[in-house]
C-alpha positions in Angstrom: 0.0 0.0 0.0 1.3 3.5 -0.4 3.2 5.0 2.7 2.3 8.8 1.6 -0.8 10.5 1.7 -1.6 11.0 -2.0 0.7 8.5 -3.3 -0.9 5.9 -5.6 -0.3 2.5 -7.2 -1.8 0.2 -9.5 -1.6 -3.8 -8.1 -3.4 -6.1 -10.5 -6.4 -7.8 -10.1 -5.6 -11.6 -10.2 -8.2 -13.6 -12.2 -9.6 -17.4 -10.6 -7.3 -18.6 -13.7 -3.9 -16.8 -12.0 -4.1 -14.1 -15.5 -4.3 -10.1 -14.9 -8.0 -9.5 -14.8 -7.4 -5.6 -14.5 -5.5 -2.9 -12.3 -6.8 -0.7 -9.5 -5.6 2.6 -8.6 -5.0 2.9 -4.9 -4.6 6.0 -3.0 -3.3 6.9 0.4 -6.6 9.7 1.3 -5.6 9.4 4.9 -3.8 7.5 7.5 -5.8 4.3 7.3 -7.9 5.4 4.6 -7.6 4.3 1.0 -9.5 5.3 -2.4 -9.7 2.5 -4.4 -10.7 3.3 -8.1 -11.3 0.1 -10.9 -13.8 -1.1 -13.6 -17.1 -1.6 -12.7 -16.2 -5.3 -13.2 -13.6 -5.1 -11.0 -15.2 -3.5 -8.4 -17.8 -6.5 -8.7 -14.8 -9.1 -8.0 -13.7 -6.5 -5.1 -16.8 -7.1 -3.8 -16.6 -10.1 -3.8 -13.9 -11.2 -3.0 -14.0 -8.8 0.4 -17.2 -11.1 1.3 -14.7 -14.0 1.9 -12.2 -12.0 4.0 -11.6 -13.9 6.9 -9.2 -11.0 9.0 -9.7 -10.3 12.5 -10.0 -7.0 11.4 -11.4 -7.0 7.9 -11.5 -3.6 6.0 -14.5 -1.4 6.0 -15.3 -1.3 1.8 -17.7 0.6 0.5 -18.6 0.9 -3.1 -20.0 4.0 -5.2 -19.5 2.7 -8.4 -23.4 3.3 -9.3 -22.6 6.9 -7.6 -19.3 8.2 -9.5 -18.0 8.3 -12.4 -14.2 8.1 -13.6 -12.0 8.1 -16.8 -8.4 7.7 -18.0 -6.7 10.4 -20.7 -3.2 8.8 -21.3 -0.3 9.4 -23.3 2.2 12.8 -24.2 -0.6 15.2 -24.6 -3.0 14.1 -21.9 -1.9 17.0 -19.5 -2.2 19.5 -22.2 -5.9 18.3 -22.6 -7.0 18.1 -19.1 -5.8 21.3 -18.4 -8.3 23.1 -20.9 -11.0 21.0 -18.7 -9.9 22.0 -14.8 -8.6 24.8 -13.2 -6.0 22.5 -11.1 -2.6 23.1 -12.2 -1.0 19.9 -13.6 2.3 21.2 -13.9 4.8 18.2 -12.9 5.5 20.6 -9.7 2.3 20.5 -8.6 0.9 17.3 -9.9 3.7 14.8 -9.9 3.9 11.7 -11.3 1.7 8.8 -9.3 0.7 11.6 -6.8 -3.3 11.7 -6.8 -5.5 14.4 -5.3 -9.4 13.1 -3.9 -11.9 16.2 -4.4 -14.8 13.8 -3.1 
């Protein structure tokens, strides 16, 4: 898990089979909070596979998938086009690289 608040990292989602099924992003939003952000598939295998935790201290998960909404711009250009969308600076100063920032 990241150590940071606002660090993030993307561990795979292993499928029943032992293939990638997909990738999460996970966040560091506060000392023992995380924001966890997949597919709508994956967040159905989250879901269920959290049912079947057996911790003495399972984590508190709760989903908002039929709530939010969330999309990916990647390659060079992305920050150029984001920018004309938000008034957040995305500057590699203040928005580096794996760094994440929850406005929830």
């Amino acid at each position: 898990m990241p150590k940071a608040l606002g660090r993030s990292y993307l561990p795979p989602q292993i499928s029943k089979r032992g293939g990638i099924a997909g990738e999460f992003t996970v966040t560091r939003v506060g000392v023992e909070e995380f924001w966890i952000v997949g597919s709508g598939m994956l967040s159905a295998i989250l879901n269920s596979s959290s049912s079947a935790l057996t911790c003495p201290q399972a984590p508190h998960l709760k989903c908002h998938t039929d709530a939010m909404y969330d999309f990916n711009v990647a390659g060079p250009q992305s920050p150029e086009l984001l920018q004309t969308l938000i008034n957040t600076s995305l500057a590699t100063a203040d928005f580096p690289f794996m760094r994440s920032t929850c406005r929830c």
